[in-house]
C-alpha positions in Angstrom: 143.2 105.1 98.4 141.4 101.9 99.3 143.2 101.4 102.2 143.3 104.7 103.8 139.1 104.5 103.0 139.0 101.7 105.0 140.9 102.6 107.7 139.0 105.7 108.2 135.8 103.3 108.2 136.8 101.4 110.6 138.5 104.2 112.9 134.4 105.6 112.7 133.2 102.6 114.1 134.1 102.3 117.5 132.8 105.8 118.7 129.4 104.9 116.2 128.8 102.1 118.9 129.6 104.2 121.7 126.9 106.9 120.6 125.0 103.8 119.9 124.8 102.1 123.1 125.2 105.3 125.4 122.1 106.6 123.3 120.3 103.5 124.3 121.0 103.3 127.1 120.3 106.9 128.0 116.7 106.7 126.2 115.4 103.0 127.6 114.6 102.6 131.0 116.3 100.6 133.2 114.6 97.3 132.9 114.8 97.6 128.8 118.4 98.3 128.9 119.6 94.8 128.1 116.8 94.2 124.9 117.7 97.7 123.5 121.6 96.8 123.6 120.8 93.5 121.8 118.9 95.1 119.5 121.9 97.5 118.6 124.1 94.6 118.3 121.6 92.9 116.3 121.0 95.5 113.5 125.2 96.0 113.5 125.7 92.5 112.9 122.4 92.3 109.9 123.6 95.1 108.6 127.2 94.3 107.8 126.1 90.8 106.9 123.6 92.1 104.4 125.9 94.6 102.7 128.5 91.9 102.6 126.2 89.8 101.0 124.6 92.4 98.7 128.5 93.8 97.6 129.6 90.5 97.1 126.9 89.2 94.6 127.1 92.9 92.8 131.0 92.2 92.5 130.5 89.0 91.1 127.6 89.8 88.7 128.8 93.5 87.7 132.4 94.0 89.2 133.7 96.0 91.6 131.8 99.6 90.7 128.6 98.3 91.2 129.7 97.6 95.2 131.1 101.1 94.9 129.1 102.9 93.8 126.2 101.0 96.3 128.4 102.2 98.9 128.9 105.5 97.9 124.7 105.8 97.9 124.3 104.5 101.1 126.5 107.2 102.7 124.6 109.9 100.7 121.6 108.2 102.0 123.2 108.2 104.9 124.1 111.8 105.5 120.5 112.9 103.9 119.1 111.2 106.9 120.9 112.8 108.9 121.2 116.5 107.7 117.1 116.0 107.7 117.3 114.8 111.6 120.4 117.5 112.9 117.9 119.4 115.0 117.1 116.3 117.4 121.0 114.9 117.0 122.3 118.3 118.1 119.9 118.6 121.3 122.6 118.4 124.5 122.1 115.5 126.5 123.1 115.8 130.2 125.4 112.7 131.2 126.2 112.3 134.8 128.8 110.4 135.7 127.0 107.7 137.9 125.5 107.0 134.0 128.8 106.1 132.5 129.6 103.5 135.6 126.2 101.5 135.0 
């Protein structure tokens, strides 16, 4: 069960980034573009070092629930957000294709 979990995880991450960046990009303006695709790689990177970090001193303090069940509240957390924000994720963005060639 584990496994298939963590394969979906990581299948999710790849088109995350994409959203991620193409968002970015799409909403800074051209001289910005750079900075706000650091940024993006900045928070990824802080963020998975920071639940690494945080799940590895619950798993060695309270075992292996405590990471799951952290995990498990950041995704509700996680999908409250974004059940709250739905009316400005589901707006259509034009892309042209001169956009997707940089």
């Amino acid at each position: 069960m584990l496994g298939a979990l963590l394969f979906v995880n990581g299948a999710a991450q790849a088109p995350l980034l994409v959203l991620a960046y193409l968002g970015t990009d799409r909403a800074a303006t051209t001289a910005d573009r750079t900075v706000a695709s650091t940024w993006i790689n900045t928070a990824w990177n802080a963020g998975a070092a920071l639940g690494a970090s945080i799940a590895g001193v619950g798993v060695s303090s309270s075992g292996p629930a405590f990471a799951f069940g952290l995990g498990a509240g950041i995704a509700l957390l996680a999908s409250a957000v974004s059940l709250a924000c739905r009316r400005h994720l589901s707006e259509p963005v034009a892309v042209e294709s001169s956009d997707l060639a940089g």
